[in-house]
Backbone as XML, in Angstrom:
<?xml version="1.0"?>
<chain id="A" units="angstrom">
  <residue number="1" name="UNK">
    <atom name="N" x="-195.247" y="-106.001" z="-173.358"/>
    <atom name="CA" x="-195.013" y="-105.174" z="-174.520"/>
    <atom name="C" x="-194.865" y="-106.014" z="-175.781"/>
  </residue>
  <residue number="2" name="UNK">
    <atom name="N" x="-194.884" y="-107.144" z="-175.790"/>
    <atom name="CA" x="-194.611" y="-108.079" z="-176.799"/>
    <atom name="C" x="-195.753" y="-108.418" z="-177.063"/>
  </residue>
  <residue number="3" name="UNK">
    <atom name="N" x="-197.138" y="-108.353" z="-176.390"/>
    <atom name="CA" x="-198.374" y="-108.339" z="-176.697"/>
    <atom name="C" x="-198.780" y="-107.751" z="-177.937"/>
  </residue>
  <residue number="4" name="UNK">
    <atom name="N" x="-198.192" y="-106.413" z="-177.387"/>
    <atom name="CA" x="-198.642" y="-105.216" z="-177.776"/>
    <atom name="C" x="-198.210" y="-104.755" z="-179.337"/>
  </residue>
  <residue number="5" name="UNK">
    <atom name="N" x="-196.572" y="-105.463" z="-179.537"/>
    <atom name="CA" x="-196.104" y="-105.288" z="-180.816"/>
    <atom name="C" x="-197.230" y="-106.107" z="-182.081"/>
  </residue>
  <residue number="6" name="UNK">
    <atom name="N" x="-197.316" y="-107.809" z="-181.072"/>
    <atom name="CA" x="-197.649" y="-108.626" z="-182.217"/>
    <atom name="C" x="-199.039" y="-108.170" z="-182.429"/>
  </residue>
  <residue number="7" name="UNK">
    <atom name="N" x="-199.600" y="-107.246" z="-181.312"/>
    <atom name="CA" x="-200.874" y="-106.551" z="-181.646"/>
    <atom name="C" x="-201.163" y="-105.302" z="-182.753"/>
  </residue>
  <residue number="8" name="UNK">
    <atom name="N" x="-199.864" y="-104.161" z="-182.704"/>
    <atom name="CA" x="-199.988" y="-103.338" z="-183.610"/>
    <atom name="C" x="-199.062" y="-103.917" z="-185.088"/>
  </residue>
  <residue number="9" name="UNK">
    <atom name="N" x="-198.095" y="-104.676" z="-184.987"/>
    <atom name="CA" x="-197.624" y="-104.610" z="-185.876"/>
    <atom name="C" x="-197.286" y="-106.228" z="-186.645"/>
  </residue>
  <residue number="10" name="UNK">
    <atom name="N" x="-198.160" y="-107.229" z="-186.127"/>
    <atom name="CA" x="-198.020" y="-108.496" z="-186.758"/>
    <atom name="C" x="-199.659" y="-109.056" z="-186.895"/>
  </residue>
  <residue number="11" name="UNK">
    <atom name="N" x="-200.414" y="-107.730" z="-186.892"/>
    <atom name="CA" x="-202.019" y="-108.059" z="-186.840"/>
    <atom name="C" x="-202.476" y="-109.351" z="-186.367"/>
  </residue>
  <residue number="12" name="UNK">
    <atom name="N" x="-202.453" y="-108.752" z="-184.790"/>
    <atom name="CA" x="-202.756" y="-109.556" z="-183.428"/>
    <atom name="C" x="-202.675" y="-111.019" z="-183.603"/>
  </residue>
  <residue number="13" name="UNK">
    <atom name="N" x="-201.288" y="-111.880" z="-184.932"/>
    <atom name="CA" x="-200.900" y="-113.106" z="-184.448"/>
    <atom name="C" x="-200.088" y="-112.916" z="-182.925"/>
  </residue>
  <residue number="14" name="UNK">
    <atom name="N" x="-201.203" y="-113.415" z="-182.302"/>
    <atom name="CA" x="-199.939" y="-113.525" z="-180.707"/>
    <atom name="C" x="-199.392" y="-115.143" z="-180.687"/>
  </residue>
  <residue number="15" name="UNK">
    <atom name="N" x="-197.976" y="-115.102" z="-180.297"/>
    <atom name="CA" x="-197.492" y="-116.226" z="-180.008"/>
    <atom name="C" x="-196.699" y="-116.558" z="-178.503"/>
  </residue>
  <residue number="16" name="UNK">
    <atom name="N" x="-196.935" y="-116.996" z="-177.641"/>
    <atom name="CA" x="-196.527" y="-117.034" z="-176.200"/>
    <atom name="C" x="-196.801" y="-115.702" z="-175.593"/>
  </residue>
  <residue number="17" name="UNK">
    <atom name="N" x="-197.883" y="-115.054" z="-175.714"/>
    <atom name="CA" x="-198.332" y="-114.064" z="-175.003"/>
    <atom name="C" x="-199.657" y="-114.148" z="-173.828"/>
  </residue>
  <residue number="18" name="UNK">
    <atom name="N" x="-200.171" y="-115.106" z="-174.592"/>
    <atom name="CA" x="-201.715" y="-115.255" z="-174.278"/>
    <atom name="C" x="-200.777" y="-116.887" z="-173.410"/>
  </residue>
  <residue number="19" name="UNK">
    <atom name="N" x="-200.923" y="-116.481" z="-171.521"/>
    <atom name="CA" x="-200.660" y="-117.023" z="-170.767"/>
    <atom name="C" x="-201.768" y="-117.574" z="-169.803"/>
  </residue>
  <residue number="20" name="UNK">
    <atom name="N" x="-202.454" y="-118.918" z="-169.537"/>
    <atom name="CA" x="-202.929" y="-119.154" z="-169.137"/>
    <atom name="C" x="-202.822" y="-119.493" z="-167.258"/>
  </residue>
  <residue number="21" name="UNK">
    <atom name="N" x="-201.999" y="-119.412" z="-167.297"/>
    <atom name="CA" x="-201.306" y="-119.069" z="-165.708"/>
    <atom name="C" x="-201.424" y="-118.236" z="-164.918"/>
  </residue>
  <residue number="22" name="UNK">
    <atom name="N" x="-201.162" y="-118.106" z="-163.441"/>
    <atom name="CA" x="-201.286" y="-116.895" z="-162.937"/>
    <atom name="C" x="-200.502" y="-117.526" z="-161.505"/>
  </residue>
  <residue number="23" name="UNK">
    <atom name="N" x="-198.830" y="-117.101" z="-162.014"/>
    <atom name="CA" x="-197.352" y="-117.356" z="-160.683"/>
    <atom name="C" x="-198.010" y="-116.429" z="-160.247"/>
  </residue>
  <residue number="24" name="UNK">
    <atom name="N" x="-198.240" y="-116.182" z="-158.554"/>
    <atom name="CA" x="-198.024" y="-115.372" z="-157.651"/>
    <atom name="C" x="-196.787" y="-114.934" z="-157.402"/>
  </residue>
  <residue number="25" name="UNK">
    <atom name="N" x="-196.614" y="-114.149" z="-157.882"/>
    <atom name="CA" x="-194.641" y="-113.196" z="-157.581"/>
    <atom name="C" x="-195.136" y="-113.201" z="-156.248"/>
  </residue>
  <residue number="26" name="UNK">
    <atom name="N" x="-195.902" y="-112.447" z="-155.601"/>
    <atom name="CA" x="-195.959" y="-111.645" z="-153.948"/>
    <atom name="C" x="-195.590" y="-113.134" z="-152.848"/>
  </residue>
  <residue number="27" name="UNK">
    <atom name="N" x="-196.045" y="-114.009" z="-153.128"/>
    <atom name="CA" x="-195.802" y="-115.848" z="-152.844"/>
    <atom name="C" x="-194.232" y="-116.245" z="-152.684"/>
  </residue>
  <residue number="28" name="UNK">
    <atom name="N" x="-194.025" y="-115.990" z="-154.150"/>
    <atom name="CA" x="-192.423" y="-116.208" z="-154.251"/>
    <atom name="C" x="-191.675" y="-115.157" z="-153.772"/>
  </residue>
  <residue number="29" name="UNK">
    <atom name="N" x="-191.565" y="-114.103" z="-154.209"/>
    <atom name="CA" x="-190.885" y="-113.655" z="-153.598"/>
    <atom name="C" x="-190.474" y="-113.236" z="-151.591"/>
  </residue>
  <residue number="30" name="UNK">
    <atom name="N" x="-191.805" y="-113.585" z="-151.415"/>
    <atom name="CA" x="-191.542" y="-113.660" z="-149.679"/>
    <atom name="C" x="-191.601" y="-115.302" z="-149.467"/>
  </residue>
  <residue number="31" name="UNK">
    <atom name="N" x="-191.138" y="-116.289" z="-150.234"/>
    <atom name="CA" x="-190.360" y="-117.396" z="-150.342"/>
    <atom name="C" x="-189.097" y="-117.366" z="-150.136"/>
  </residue>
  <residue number="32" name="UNK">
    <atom name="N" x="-188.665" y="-116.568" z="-150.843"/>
    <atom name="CA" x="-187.258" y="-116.299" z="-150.832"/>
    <atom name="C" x="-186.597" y="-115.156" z="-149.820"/>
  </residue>
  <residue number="33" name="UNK">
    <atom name="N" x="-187.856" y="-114.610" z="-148.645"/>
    <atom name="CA" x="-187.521" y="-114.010" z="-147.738"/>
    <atom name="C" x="-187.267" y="-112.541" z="-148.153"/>
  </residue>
  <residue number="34" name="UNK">
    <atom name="N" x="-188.078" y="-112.140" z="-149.113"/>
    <atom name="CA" x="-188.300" y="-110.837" z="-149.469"/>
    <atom name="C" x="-189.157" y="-110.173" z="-149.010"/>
  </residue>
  <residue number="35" name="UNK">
    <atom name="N" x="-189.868" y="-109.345" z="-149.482"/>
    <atom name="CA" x="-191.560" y="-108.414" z="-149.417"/>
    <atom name="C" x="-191.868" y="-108.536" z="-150.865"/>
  </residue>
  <residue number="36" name="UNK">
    <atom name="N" x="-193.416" y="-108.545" z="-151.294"/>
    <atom name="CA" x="-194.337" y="-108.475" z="-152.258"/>
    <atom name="C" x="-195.536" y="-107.781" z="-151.799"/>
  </residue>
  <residue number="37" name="UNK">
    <atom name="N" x="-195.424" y="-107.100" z="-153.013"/>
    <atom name="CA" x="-196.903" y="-106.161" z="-153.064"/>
    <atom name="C" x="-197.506" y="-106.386" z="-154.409"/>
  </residue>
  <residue number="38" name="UNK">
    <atom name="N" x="-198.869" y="-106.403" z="-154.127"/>
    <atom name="CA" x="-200.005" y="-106.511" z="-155.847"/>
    <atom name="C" x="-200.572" y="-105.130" z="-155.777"/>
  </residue>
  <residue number="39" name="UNK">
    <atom name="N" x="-200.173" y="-104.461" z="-156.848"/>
    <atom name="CA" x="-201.131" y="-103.672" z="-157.205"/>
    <atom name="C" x="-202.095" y="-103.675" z="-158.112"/>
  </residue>
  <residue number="40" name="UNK">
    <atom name="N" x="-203.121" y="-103.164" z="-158.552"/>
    <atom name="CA" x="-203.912" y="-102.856" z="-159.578"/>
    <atom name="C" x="-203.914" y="-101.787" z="-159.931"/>
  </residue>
  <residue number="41" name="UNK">
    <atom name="N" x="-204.346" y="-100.543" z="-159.600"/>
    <atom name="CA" x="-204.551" y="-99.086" z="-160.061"/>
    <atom name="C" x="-203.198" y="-98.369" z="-159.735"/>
  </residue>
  <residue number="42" name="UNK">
    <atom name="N" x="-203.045" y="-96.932" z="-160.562"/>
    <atom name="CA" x="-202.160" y="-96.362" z="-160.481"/>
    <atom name="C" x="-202.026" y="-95.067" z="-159.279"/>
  </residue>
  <residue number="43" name="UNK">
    <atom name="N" x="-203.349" y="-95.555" z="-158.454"/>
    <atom name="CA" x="-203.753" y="-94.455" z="-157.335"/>
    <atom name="C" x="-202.921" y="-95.233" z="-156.301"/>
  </residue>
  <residue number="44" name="UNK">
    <atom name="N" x="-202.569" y="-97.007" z="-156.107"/>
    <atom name="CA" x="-202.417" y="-97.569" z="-155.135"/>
    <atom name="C" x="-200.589" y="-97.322" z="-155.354"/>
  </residue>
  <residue number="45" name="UNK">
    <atom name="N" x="-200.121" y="-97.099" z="-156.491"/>
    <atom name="CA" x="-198.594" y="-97.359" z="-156.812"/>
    <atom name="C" x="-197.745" y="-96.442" z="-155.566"/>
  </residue>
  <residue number="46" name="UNK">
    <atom name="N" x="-198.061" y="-95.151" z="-155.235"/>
    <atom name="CA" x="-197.534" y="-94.201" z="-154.406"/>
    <atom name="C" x="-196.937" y="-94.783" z="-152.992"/>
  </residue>
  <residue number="47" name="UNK">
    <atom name="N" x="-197.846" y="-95.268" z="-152.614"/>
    <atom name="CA" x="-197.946" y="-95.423" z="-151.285"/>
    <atom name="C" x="-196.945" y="-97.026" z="-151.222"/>
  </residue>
  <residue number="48" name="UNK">
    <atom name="N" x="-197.175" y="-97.498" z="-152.177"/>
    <atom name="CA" x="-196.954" y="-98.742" z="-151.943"/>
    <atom name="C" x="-194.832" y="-98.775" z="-152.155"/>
  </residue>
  <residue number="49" name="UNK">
    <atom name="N" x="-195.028" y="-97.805" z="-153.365"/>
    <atom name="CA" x="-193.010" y="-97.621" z="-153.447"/>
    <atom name="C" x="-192.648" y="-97.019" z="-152.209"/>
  </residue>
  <residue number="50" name="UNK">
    <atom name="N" x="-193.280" y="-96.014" z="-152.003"/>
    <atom name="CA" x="-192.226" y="-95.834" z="-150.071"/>
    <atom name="C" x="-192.108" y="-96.764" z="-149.585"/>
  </residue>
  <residue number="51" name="UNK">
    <atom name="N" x="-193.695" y="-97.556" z="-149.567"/>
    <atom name="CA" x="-192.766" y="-98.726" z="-148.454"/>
    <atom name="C" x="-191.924" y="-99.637" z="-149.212"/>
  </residue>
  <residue number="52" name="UNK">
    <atom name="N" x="-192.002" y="-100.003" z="-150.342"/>
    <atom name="CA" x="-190.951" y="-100.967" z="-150.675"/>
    <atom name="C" x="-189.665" y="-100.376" z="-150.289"/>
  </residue>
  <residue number="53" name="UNK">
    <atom name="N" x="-189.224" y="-98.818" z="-151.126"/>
    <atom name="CA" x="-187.837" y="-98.285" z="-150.340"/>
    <atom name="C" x="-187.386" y="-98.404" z="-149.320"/>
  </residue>
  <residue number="54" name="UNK">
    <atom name="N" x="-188.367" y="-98.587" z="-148.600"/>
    <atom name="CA" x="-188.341" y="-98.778" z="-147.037"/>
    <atom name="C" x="-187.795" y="-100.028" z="-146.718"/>
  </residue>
  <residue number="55" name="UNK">
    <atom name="N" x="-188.252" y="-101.305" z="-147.209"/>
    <atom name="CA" x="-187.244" y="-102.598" z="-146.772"/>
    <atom name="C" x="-186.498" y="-102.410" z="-147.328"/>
  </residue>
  <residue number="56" name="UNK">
    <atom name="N" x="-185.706" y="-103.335" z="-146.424"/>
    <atom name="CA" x="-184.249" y="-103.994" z="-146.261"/>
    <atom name="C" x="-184.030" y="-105.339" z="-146.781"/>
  </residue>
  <residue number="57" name="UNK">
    <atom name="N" x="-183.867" y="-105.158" z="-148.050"/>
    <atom name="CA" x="-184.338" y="-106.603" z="-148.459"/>
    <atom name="C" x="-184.894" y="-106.434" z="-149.984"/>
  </residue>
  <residue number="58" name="UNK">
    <atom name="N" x="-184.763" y="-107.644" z="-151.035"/>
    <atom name="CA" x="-185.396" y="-107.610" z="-152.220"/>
    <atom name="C" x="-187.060" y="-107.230" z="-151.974"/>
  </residue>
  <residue number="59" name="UNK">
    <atom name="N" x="-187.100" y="-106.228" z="-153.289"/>
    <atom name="CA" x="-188.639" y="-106.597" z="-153.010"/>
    <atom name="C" x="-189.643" y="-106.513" z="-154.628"/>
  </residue>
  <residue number="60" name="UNK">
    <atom name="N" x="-190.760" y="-107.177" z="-154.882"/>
    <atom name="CA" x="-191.017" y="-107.425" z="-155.900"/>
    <atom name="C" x="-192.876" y="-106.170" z="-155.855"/>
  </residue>
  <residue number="61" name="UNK">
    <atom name="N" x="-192.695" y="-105.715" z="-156.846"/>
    <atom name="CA" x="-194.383" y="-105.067" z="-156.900"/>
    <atom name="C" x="-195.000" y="-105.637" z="-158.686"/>
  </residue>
  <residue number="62" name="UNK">
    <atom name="N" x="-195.920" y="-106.705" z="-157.597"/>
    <atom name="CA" x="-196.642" y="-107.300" z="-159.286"/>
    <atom name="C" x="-197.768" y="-106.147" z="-159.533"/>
  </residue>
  <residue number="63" name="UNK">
    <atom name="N" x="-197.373" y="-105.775" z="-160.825"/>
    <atom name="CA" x="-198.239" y="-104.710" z="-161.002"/>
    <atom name="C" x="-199.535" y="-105.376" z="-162.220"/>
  </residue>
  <residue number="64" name="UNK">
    <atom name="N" x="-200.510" y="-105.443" z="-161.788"/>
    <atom name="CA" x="-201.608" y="-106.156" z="-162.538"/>
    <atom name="C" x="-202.445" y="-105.391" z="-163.353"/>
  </residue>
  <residue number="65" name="UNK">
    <atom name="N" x="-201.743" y="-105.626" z="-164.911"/>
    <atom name="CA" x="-202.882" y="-104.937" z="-166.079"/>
    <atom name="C" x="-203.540" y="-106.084" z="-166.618"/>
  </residue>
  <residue number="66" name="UNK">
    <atom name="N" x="-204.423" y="-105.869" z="-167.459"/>
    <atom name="CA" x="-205.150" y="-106.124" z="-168.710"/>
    <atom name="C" x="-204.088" y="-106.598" z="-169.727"/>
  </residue>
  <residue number="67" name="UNK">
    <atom name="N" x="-204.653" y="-107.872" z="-169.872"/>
    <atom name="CA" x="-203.089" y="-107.937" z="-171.472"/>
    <atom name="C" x="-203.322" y="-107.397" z="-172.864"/>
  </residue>
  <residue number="68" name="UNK">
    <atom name="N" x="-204.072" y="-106.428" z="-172.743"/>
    <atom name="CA" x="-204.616" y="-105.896" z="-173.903"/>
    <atom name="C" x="-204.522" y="-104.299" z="-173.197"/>
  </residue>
  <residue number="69" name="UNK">
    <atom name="N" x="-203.779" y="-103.534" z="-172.076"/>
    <atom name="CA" x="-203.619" y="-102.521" z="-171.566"/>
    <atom name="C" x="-202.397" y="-102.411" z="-172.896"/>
  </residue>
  <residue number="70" name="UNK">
    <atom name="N" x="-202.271" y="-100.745" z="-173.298"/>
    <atom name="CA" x="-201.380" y="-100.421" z="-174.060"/>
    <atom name="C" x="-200.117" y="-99.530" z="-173.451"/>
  </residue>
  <residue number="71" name="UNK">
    <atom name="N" x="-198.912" y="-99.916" z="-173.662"/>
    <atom name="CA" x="-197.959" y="-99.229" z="-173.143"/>
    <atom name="C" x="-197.013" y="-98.507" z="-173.788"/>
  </residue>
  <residue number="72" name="UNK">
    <atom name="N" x="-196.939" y="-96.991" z="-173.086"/>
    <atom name="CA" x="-195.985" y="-96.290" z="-173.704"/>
    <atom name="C" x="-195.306" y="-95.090" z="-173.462"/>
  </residue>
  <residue number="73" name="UNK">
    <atom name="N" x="-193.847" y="-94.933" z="-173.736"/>
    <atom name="CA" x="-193.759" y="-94.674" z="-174.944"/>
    <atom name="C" x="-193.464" y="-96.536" z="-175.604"/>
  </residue>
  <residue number="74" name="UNK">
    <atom name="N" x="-193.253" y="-96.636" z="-176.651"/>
    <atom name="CA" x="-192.706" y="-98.068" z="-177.529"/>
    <atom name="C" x="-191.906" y="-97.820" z="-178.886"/>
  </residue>
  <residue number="75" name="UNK">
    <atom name="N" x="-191.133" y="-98.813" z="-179.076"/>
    <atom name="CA" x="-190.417" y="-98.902" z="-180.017"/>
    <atom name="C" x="-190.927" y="-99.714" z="-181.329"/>
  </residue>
  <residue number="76" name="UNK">
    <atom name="N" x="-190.799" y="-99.680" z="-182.525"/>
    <atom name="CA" x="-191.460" y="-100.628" z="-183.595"/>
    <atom name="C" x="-189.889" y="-101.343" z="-183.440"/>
  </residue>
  <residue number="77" name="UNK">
    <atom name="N" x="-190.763" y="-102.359" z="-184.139"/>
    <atom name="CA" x="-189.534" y="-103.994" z="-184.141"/>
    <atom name="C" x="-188.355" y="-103.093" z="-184.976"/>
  </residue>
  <residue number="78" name="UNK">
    <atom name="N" x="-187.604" y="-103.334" z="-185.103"/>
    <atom name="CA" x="-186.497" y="-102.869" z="-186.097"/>
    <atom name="C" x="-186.017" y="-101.332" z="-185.952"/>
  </residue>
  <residue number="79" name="UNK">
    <atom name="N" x="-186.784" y="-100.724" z="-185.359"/>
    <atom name="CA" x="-186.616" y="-98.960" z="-185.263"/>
    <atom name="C" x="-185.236" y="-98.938" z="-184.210"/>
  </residue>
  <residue number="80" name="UNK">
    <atom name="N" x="-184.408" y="-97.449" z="-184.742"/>
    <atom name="CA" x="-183.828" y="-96.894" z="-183.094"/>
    <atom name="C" x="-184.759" y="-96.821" z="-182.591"/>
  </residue>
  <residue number="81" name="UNK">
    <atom name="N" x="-183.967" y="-96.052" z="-181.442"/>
    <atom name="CA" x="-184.597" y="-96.041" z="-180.288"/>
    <atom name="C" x="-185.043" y="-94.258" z="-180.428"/>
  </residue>
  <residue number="82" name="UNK">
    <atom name="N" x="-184.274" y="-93.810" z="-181.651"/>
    <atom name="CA" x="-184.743" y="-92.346" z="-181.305"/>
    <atom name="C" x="-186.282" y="-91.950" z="-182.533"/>
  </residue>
  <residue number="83" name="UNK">
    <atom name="N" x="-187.026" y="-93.297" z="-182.776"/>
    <atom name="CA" x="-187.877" y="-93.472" z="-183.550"/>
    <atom name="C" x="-189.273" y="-93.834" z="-182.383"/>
  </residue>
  <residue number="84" name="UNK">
    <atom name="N" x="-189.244" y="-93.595" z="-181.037"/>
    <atom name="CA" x="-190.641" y="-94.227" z="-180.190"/>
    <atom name="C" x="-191.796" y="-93.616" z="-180.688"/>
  </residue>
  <residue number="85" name="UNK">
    <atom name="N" x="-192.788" y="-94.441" z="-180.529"/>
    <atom name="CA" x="-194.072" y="-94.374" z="-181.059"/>
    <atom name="C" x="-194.803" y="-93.589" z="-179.188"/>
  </residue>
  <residue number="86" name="UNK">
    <atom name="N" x="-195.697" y="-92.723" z="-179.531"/>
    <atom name="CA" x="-195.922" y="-92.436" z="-177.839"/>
    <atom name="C" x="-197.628" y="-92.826" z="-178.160"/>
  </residue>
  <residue number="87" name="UNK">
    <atom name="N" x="-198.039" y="-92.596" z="-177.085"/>
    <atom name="CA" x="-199.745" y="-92.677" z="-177.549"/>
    <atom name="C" x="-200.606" y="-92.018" z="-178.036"/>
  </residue>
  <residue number="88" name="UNK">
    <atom name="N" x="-200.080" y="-90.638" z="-178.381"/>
    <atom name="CA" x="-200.744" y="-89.708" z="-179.482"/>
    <atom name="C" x="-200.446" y="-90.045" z="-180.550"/>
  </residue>
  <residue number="89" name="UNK">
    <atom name="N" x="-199.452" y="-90.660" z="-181.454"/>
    <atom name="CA" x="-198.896" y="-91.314" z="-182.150"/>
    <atom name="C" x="-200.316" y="-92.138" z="-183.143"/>
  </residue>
  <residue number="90" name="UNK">
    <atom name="N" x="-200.181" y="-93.299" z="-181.839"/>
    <atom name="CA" x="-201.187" y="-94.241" z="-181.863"/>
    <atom name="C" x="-202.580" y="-93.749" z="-182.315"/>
  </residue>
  <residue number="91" name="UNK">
    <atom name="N" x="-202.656" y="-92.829" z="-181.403"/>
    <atom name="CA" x="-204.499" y="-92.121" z="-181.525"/>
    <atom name="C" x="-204.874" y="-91.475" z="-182.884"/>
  </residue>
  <residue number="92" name="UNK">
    <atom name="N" x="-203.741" y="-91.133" z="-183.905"/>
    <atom name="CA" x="-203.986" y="-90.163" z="-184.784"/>
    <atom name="C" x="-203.885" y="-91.328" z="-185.743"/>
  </residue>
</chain>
């Protein structure tokens, strides 16, 4: 979401956003004797939270967007919170 601000509202200077890395959470966290799940789509998310509820045990779901995917609802830098921007917002 910090992408996303310096994208709408600091005209896309990004600074520590644009990450050239890629930690495997699902790795680490069954390092540390947990469960990990990767998702991509929002068709796979369903199935995949029962079973996390289901362990006994920490569990991590790396959920894999686009760093240019937009999220919302959002807040502008400085706004309450009873000021969110939603994505019709955006579109108009």
């Amino acid at each position: 979401m910090v992408r996303q601000w310096q994208n709408f509202f600091y005209e896309a200077r990004y600074s520590a956003t644009t990450l050239n890395r890629s930690t495997d959470f699902v790795k680490l966290i069954e390092a540390f004797g947990g469960r990990g799940f990767r998702v991509y789509e929002k068709e796979e998310l369903e199935p995949v939270l029962k079973e996390a509820l289901e362990f006994k045990g920490p569990v991590v779901i790396d959920y894999v967007i686009h760093n240019d995917k937009k999220v919302f609802p959002m807040v502008a830098p400085g706004a309450a919170i009873d000021e969110i921007i939603s994505e019709e917002d955006v579109d108009n």
